[in-house]
C-alpha positions as CSV (number, residue, x, y, z in Angstrom):
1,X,14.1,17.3,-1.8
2,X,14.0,13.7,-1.4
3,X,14.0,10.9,1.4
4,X,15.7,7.6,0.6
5,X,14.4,4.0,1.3
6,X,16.6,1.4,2.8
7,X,16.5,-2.2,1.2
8,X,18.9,-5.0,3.1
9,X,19.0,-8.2,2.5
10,X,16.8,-8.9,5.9
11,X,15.1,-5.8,6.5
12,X,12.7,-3.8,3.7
13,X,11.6,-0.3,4.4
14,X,9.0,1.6,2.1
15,X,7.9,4.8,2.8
16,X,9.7,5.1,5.7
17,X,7.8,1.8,7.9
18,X,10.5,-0.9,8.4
19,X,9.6,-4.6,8.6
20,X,12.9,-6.6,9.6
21,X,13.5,-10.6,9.7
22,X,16.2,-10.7,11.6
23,X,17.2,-8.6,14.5
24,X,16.9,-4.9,14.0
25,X,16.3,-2.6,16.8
26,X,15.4,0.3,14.1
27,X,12.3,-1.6,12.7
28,X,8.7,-1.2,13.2
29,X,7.9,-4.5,12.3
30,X,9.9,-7.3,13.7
31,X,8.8,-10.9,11.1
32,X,10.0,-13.8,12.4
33,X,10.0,-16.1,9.2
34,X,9.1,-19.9,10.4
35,X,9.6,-22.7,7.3
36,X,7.4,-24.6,8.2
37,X,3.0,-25.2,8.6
38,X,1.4,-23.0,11.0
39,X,-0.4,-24.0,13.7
40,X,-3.5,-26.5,13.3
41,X,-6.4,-24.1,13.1
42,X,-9.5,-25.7,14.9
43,X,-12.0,-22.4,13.2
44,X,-11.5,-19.8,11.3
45,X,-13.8,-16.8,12.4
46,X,-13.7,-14.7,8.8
47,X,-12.7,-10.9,8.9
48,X,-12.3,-10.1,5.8
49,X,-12.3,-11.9,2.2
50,X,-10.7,-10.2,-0.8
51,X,-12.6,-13.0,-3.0
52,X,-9.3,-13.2,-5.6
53,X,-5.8,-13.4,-3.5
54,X,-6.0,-13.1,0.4
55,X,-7.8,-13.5,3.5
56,X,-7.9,-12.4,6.9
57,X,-9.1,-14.4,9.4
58,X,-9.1,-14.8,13.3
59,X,-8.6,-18.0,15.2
60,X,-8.1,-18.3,18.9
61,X,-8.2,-14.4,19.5
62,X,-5.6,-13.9,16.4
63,X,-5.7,-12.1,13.6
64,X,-4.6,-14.0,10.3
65,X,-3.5,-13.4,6.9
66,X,-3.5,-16.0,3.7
67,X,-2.6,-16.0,0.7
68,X,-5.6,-17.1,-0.7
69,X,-9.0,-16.3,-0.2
70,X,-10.8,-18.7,2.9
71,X,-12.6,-21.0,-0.4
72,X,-9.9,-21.6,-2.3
73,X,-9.0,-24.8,-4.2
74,X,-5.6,-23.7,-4.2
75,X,-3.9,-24.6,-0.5
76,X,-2.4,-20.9,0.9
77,X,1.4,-20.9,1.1
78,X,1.8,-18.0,3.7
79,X,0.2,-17.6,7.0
80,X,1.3,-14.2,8.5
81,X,0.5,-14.1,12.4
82,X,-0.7,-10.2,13.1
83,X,0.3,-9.0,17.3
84,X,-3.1,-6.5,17.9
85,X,-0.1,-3.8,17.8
86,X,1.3,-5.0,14.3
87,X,4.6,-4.5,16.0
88,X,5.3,-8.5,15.9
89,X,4.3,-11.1,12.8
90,X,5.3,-14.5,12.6
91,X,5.2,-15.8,9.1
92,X,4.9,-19.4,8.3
93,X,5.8,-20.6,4.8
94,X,5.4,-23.6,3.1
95,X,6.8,-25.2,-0.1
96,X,9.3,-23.2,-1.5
97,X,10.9,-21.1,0.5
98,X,11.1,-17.4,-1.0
99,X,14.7,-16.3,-2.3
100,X,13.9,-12.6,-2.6
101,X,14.3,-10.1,-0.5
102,X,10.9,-9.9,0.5
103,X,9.5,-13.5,2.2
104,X,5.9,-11.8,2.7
105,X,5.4,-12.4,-1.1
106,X,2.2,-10.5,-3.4
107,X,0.0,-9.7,-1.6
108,X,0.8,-10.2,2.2
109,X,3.3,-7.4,1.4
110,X,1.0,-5.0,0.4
111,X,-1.6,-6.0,2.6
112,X,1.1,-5.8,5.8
113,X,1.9,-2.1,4.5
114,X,-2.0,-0.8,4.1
115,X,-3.0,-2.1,7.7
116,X,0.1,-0.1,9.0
117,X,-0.2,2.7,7.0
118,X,-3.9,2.5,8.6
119,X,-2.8,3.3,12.1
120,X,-2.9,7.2,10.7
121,X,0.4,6.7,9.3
122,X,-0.9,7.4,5.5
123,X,-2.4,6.4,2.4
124,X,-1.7,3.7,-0.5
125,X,-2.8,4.9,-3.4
126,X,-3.4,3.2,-6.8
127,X,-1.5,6.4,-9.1
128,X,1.8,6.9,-11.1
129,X,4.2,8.9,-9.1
130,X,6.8,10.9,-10.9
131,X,9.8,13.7,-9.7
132,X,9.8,16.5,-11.8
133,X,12.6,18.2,-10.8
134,X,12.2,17.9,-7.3
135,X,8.3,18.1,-7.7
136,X,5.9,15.1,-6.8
137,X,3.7,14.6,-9.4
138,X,0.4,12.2,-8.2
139,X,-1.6,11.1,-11.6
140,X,-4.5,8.6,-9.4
141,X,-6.4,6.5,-11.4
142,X,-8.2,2.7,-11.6
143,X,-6.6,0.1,-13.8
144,X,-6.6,0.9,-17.7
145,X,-6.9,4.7,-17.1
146,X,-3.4,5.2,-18.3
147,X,-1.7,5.3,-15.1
148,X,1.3,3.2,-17.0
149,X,0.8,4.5,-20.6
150,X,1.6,8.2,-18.1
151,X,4.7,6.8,-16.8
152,X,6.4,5.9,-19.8
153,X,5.5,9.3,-21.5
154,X,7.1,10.8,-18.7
155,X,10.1,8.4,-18.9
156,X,10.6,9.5,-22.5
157,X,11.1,12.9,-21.4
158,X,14.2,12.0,-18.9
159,X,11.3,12.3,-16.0
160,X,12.4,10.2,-12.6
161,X,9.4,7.5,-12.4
162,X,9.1,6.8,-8.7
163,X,6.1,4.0,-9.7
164,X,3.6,3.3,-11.8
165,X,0.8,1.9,-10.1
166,X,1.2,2.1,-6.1
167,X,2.2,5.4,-4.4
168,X,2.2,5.8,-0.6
169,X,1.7,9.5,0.6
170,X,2.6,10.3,4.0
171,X,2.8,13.5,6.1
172,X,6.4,14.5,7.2
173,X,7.0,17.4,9.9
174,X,3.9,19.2,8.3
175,X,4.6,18.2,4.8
176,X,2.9,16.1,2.7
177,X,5.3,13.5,0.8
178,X,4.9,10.8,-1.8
179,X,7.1,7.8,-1.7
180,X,7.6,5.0,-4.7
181,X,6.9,1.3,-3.3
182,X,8.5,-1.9,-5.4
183,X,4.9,-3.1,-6.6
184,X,4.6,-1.3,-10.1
185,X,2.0,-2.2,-12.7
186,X,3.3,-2.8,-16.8
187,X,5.7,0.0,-16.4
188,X,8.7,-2.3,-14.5
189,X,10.8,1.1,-13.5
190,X,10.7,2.0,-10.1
191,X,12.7,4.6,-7.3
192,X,12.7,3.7,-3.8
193,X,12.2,7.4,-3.2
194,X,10.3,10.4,-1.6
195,X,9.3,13.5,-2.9
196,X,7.1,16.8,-1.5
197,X,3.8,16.1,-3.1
198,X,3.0,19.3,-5.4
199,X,0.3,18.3,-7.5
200,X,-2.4,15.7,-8.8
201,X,-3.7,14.3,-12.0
202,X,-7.3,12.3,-11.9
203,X,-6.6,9.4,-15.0
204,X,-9.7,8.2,-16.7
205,X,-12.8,9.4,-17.3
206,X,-15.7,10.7,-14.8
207,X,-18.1,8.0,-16.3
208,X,-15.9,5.2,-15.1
209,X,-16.1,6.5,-11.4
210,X,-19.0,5.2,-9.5
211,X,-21.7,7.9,-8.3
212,X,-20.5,6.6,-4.7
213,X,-17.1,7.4,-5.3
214,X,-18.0,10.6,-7.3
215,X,-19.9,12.4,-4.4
216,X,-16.4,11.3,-2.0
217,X,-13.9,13.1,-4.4
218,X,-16.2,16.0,-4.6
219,X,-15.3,16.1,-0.3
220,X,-12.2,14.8,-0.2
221,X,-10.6,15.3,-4.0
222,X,-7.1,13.2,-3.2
223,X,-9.7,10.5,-1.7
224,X,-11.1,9.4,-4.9
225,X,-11.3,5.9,-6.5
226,X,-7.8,5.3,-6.6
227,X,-7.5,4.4,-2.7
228,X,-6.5,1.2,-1.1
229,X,-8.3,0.9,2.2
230,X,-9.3,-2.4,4.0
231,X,-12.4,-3.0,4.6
232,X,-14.5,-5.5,7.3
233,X,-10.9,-4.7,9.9
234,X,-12.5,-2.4,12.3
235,X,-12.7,-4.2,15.0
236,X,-9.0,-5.2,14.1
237,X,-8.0,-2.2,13.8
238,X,-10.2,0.8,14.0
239,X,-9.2,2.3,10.7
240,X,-7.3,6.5,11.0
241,X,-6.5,6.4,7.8
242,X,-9.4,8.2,5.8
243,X,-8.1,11.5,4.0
244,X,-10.7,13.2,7.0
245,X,-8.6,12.4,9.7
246,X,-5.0,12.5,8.4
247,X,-5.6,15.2,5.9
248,X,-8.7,18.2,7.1
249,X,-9.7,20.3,4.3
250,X,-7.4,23.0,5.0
251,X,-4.0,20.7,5.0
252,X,-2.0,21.0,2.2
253,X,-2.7,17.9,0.5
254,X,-6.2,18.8,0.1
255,X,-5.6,22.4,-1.1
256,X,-3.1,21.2,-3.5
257,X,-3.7,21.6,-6.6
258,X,-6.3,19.1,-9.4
259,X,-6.2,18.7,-12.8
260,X,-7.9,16.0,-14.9
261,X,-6.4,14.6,-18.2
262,X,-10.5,13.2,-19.3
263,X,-10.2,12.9,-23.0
């Protein structure tokens, strides 16, 4: 079974959440794009700091993403304006204006999508994601465990590659589904796709997982080090998307079943 992803020219849906830039009475997300500088900030009250390639900030009681981290030497381009709901954004570009289909740009995109997906609408995880025959194959892992080496093994075999390095997992009607995003790793194939998630892989080796992280898969397995969660946003938006809440122990995401592929 699969479950197909819509990509317009002014609307991008992944994993089933719709963001929309023009008007769209389907979306979940309506972004109005503005070309032109945001509004002077008089103080930026820090959130959250990735340290490499965005920020989130708040100023005069709104939250605010950059495209750069808050010290930058390099002047942020995007300025996406967050509603407390996440159900409005106003982006503000400046320079050039972006000719893709997606004006959010790396990594407001997948920043946008993790703080939705943390209302307790899923997961985004770092892993390959593959259809085998109808079955969703998860192999999780951090980068240079294999994740892309995995995806073009499969590929040679006539395998469907839904991605190779970011897989969102949702729950369907009971059913626990993995759909392919657009943001792949070395491995450039990618399906816009969603399959019933049968199985997992862990990538890597146990002595690159930190003890932290070890003791957390040995509760939540799926939960291991290949999550992406934000962290420093609860009081944003108090965070439902840990694999406790959306997934107990006895849901089928957590019984399915775990193999490693250690060397």
């Amino acid at each position: 079974m699969t479950e197909g992803e819509a990509q317009k020219g002014n609307t991008l849906e992944i994993a089933g959440i719709r963001i929309s830039w023009a008007l769209d009475l389907h979306s979940d997300v309506a972004l109005h794009v503005r070309n032109e500088p945001p509004p002077p900030f008089p103080m930026k009250e820090k959130t959250f700091d990735s340290g490499q390639t965005w920020a989130l900030f708040k100023c005069a009681g709104q939250y605010i993403l950059q495209n750069t981290t808050l010290h930058s030497e390099i002047s942020p381009s995007r300025f996406l304006f967050l509603a407390s709901d996440l159900k409005t954004c106003d982006l503000y570009v400046t320079g050039d204006t972006p000719q893709d289909v997606d004006p959010l740009g790396y990594p407001l995109n997948q920043v946008l999508w993790i703080l939705l997906l943390s209302r307790g609408r899923g997961l985004l995880f770092h892993a390959c994601g593959i259809d085998d025959d109808g079955k969703g194959y998860l192999f999780l892992g951090n980068s240079g465990d294999g994740k892309s080496t995995t995806a073009k093994l499969w590929f040679d075999h006539g395998i469907t590659i839904l991605n190779d390095d970011r897989i969102i997992v949702r729950e369907n009607k009971g059913q626990i589904w993995m759909y392919g995003t657009p943001w792949h790793g070395d491995f450039k194939s990618t399906h816009p796709v969603g399959f019933l998630f049968t199985k997992y892989f862990s990538c890597g080796t146990e002595e690159r997982t930190p003890a932290r992280l070890r003791a957390a898969r040995k509760r939540y397995p799926c939960s291991s080090h290949a999550l992406f969660l934000l962290f420093g946003t609860g009081k944003a938006w108090p965070s439902r998307s840990t694999s406790a809440n959306i997934w107990p122990a006895q849901s089928p995401a957590m019984n399915s079943p775990s193999y490693g592929m250690e060397a």
